[in-house]
C-alpha positions as CSV (number, residue, x, y, z in Angstrom):
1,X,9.4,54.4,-22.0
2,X,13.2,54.3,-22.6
3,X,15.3,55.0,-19.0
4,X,18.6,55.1,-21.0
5,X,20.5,58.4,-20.4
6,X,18.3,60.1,-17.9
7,X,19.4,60.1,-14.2
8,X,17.3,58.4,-11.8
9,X,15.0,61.2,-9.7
10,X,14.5,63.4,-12.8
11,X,13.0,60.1,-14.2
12,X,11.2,59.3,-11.4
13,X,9.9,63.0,-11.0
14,X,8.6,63.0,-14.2
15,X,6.7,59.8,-14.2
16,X,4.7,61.2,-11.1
17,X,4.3,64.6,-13.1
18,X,2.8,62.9,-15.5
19,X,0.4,60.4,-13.6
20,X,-0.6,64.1,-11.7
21,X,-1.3,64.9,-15.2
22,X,-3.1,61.7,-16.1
23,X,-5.2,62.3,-12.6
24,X,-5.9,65.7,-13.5
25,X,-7.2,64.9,-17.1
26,X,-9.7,62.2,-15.6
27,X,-10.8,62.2,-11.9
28,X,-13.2,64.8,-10.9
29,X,-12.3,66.6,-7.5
30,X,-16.0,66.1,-6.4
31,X,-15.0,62.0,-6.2
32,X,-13.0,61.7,-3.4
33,X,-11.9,58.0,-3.0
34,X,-11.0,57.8,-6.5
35,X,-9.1,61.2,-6.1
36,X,-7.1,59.7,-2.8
37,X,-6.9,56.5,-5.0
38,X,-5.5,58.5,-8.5
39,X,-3.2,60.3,-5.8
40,X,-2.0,57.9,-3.8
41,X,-1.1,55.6,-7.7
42,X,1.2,58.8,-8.2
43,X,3.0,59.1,-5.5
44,X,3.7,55.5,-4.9
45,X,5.6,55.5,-8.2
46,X,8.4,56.6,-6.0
47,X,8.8,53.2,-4.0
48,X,8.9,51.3,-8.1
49,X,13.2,50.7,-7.8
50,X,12.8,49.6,-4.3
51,X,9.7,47.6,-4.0
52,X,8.5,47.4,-7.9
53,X,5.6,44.9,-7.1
54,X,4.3,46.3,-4.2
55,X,4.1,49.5,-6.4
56,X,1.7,48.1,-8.9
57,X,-0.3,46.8,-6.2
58,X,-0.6,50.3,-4.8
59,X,-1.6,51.4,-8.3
60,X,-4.3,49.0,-9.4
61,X,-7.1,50.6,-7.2
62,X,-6.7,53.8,-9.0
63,X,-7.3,51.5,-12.2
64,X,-10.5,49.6,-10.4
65,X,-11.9,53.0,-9.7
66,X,-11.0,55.7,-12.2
67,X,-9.6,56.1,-15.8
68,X,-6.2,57.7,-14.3
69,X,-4.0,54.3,-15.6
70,X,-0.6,55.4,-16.0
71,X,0.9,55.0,-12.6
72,X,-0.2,51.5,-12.9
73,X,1.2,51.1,-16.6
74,X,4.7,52.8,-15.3
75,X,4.8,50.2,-12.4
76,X,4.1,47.3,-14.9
77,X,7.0,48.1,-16.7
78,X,9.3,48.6,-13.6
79,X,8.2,45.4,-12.7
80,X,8.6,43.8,-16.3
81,X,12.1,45.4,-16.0
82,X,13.9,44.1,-12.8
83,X,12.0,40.7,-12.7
84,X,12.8,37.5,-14.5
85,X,9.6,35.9,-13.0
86,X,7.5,36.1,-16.3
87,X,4.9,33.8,-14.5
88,X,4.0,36.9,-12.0
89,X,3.9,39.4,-14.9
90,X,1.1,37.5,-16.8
91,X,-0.7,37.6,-13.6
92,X,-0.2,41.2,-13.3
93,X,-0.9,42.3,-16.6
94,X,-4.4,39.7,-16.0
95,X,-4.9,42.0,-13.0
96,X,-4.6,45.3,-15.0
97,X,-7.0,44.1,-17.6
98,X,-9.7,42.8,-15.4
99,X,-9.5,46.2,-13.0
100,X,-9.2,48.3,-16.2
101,X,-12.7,46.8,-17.4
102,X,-14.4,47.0,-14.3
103,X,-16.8,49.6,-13.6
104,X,-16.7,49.7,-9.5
105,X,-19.1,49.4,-7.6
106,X,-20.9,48.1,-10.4
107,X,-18.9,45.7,-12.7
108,X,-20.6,45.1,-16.3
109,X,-19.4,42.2,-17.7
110,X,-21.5,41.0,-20.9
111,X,-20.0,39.0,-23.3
112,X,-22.9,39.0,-25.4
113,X,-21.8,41.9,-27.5
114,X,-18.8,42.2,-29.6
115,X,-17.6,45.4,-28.1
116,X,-16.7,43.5,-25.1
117,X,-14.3,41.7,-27.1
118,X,-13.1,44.7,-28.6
119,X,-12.8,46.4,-25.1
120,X,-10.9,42.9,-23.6
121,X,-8.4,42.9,-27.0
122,X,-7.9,46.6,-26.3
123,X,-6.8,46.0,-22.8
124,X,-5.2,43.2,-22.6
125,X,-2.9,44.7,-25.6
126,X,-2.4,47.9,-23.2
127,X,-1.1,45.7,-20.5
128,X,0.9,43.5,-22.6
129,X,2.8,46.9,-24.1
130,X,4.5,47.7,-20.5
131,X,5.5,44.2,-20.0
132,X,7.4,43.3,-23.6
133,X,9.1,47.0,-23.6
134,X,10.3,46.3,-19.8
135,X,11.1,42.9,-21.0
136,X,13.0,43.8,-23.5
137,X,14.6,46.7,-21.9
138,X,15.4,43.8,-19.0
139,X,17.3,41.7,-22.2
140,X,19.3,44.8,-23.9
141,X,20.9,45.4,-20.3
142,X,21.6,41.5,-20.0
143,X,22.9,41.8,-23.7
144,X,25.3,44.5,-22.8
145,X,26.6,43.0,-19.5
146,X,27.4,39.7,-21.9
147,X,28.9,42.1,-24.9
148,X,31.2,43.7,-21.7
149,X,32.0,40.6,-20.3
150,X,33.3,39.0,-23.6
151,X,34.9,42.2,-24.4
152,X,36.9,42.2,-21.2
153,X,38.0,38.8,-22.0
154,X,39.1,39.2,-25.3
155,X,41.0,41.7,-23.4
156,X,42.6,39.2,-21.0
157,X,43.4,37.0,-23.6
158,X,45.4,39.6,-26.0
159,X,47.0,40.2,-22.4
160,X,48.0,36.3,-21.8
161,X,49.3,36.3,-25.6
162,X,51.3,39.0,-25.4
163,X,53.0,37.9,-22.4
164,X,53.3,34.9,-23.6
165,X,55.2,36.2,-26.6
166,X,57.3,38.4,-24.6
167,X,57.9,35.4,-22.2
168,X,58.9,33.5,-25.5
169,X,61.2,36.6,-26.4
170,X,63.1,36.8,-23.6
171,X,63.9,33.1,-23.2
172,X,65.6,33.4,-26.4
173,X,67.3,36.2,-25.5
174,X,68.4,34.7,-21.6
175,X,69.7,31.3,-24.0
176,X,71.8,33.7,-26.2
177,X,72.9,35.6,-23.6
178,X,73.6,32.8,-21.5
179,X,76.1,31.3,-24.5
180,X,78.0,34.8,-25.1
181,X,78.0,34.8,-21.5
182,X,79.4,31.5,-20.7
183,X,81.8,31.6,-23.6
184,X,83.5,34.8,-22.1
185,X,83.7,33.7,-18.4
186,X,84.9,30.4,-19.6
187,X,87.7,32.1,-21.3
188,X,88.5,34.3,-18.1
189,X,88.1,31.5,-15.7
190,X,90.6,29.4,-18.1
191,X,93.1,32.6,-18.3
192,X,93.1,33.1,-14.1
193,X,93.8,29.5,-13.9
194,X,97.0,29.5,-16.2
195,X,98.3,32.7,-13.9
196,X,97.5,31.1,-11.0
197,X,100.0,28.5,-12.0
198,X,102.5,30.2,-13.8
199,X,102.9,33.1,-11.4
200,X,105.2,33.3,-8.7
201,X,104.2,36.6,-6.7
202,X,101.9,35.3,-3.9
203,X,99.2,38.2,-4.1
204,X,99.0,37.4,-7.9
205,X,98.2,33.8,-7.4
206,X,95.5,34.4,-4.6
207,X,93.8,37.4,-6.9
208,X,93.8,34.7,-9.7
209,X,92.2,31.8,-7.8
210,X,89.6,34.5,-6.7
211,X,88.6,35.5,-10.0
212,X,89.1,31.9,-11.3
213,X,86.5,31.0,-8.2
214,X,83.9,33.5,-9.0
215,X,83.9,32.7,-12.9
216,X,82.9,29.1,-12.3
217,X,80.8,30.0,-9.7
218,X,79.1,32.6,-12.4
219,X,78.8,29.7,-14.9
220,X,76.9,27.3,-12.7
221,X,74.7,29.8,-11.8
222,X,74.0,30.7,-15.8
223,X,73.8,26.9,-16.4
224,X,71.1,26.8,-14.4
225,X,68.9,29.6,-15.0
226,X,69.3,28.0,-18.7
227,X,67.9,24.6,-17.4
228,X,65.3,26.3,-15.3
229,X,63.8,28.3,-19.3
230,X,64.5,25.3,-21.1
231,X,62.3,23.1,-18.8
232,X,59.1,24.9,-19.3
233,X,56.2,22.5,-20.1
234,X,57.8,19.5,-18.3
235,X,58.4,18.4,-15.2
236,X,58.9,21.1,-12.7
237,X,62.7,22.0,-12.0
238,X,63.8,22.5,-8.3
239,X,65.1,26.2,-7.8
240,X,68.7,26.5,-6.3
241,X,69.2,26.8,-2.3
242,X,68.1,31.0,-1.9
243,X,70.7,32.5,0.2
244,X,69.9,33.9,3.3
245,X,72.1,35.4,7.1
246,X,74.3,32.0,7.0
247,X,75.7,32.8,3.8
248,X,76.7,35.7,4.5
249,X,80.0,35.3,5.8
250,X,80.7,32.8,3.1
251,X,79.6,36.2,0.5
252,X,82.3,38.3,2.3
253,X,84.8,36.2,2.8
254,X,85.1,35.3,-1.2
255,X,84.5,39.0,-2.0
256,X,87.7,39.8,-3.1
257,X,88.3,42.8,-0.8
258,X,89.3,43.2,3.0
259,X,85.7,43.4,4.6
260,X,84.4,42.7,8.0
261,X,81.1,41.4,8.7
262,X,79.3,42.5,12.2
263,X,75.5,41.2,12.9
264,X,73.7,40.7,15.6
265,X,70.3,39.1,13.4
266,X,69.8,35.5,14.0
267,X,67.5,33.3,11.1
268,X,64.6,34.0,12.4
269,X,63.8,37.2,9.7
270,X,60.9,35.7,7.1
271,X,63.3,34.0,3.7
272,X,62.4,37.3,1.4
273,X,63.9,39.8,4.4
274,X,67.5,37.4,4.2
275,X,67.5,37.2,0.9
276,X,67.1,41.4,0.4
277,X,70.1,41.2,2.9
278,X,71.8,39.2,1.1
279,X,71.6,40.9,-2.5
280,X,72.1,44.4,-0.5
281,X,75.2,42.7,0.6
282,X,76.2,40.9,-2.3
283,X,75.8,44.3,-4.7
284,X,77.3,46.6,-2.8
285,X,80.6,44.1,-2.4
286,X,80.6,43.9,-6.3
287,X,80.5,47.9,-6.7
288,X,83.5,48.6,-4.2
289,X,85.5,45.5,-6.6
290,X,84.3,47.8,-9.4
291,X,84.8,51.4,-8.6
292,X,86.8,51.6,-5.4
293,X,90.2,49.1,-6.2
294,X,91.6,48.7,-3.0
295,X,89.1,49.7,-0.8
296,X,88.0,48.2,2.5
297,X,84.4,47.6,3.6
298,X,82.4,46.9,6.5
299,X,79.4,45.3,6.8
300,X,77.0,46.2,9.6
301,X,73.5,44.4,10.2
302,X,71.5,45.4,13.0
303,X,67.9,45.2,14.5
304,X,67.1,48.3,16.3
305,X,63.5,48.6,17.4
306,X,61.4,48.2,14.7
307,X,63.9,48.0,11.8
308,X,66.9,46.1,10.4
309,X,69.1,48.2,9.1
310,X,72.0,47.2,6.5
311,X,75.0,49.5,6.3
312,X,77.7,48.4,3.7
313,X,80.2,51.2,3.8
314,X,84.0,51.3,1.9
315,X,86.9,53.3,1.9
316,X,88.5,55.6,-1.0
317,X,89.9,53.6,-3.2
318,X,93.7,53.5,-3.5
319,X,94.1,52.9,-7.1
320,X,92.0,54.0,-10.6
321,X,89.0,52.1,-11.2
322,X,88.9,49.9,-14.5
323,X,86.4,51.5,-16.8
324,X,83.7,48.7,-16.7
325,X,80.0,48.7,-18.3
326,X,77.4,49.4,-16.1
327,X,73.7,50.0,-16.3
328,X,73.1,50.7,-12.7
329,X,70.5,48.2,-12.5
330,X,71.5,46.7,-9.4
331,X,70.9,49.3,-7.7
332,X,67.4,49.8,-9.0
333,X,66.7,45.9,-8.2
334,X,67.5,46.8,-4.8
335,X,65.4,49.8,-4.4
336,X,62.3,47.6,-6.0
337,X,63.0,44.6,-3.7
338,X,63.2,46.5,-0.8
339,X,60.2,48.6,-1.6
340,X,58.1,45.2,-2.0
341,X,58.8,44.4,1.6
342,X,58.2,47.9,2.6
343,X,61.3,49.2,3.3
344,X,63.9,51.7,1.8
345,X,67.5,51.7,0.0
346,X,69.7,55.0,0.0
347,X,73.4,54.9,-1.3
348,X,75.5,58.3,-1.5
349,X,79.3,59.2,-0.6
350,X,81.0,59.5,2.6
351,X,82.8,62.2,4.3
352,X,86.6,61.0,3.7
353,X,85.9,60.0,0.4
354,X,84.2,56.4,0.5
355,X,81.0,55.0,-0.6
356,X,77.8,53.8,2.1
357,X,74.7,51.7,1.1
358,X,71.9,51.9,3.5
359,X,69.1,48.7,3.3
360,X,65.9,49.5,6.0
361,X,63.3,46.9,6.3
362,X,60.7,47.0,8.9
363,X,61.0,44.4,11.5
364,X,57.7,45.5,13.6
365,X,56.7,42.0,14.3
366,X,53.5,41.3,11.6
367,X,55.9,38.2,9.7
């Protein structure tokens, strides 16, 4: 009595075909309380996946009365099959074999004679057969939850070693980075430092000390996303300050270039929504120092309604841009950060020949 692969109200319509079947082949129309009983076992076969117990019940006074036993085996294997109460199964499968023996009204119980035995043995077997195969149907779906359960965690785990390989992977490749890195700054901080001193034109000097400021500012911030990979497994490291709105005119005033700064946002914007404004900021400073030599920028934050809106917008540049490498993933940083908080970046050229990134994040109240 295998369920497997058969949807549910086909099954069910063919279990009460076949108890109409069963009634058919053994009540006589002429009898009718053990017709309404054979009847009513069918159709309460479709109650077994709801109520499974109060289904056999409704099926054991067809079994009292008449021959017509399937609906009551059916039920007995529902029941075997969505119960763990193995205690309330022996009693049902005692109930089936003492209705299935009785002769109602009359009951003829004589032990006396072997066939009695026989006829008990034969029973008892028949209601034991529901309850094992439901039973066992009852373990081979516990069996396959467990096989599904291990399975997804086997999953999980090649998952957590994988990451941790990759994690491994690109420490290694931050520390090596980190050292070609470091090494080449070094040398540039080192190189604006001797102009700086040995040159007499004023712009010169101050374009040296800015480059010789950003390098070592670019090496302690290396050295310490080092420290922070190297200290995995001990003691937790403390991350550096985040930036947020009060750094930012610190950010534009050592950017390099002429900018202005005007805002009208206060500190009260959750940390993740300064520090988007601040990378917006910081990014698009660094591509007008790249690709617009100079170039003048402004810098305009300002909450209107129900979103703050970051324009950072430059001039044409006045001389040829250096060719530098460049991935462009600062931009798509940006665009990612910004859609985490919900919000949008756009970036494009400007009608006399300048550059404009636009940050929108939505300032509607709910941080």
């Amino acid at each position: 009595m295998s369920t497997r692969g058969l949807p549910a109200p086909l099954l069910d319509a063919a279990l009460v075909g076949a108890s109409l079947l069963d009634v058919w082949g053994h009540v006589d129309t002429s009898e009718p309380l053990r017709m309404v009983c054979a009847l009513a076992a069918a159709l309460a076969l479709l109650l077994r996946r709801r109520l499974p117990l109060l289904t056999f019940l409704l099926t054991l006074p067809s079994v009292l009365v008449s021959d017509a036993v399937f609906a009551a085996l059916a039920a007995l294997y529902t029941l075997a099959s969505l119960t763990r109460r193995r205690t309330l199964l022996a009693v049902c499968a005692v109930a089936f074999t003492i209705s299935d023996m009785t002769s109602f009204p009359s009951p003829d119980f004589d032990f006396s004679t072997p066939s009695t035995f026989v006829t008990l043995g034969y029973t008892a077997a028949t209601a034991a057969a529901p309850v094992f195969l439901g039973q066992l149907v009852q373990t081979r779906s516990d069996l396959s939850l467990r096989l599904a359960e291990i399975s997804q965690a086997r999953d999980h785990e090649r998952q957590l070693t994988a990451q941790t390989v990759l994690a491994k992977e690109r420490t290694a490749l931050a520390r090596e980075m980190h050292d070609v890195v470091s090494h080449q700054v070094s040398l540039i901080a080192v190189q604006a430092g001797v102009l700086q001193v040995g040159s007499r034109d004023a712009e010169v000097k101050q374009a040296a000390a800015t480059i010789r400021r950003l390098s070592v500012q670019t090496l302690d911030e290396l050295r310490h996303m080092v420290s922070l990979l190297r200290a995995s497994g001990g003691r937790p490291t403390e991350l550096i300050p985040q930036p947020s709105l009060v750094d930012l005119p610190q950010l534009v005033g050592n950017s390099g270039i002429e900018a202005e700064l005007h805002t009208d946002l206060s500190g009260s914007l959750p940390p993740p929504f300064q520090r988007a404004i601040y990378r917006t900021v910081q990014e698009a400073l660094t591509n007008v120092r790249k690709h617009a030599p100079g170039a003048t920028a402004v810098v305009r934050i300002r909450h209107e309604n129900t979103t703050v809106r970051v324009t950072v917008t430059n001039t044409a540049p006045t001389r040829p841009a250096l060719p530098l490498p460049s991935a462009n993933y600062g931009l798509v940083g940006l665009r990612q950060r910004a859609e985490l908080l919900g919000g949008t970046v756009t970036c494009g050229p400007t009608t006399d020949g300048g550059y404009q990134l636009r940050l929108e994040l939505p300032a509607d109240g709910t941080w």
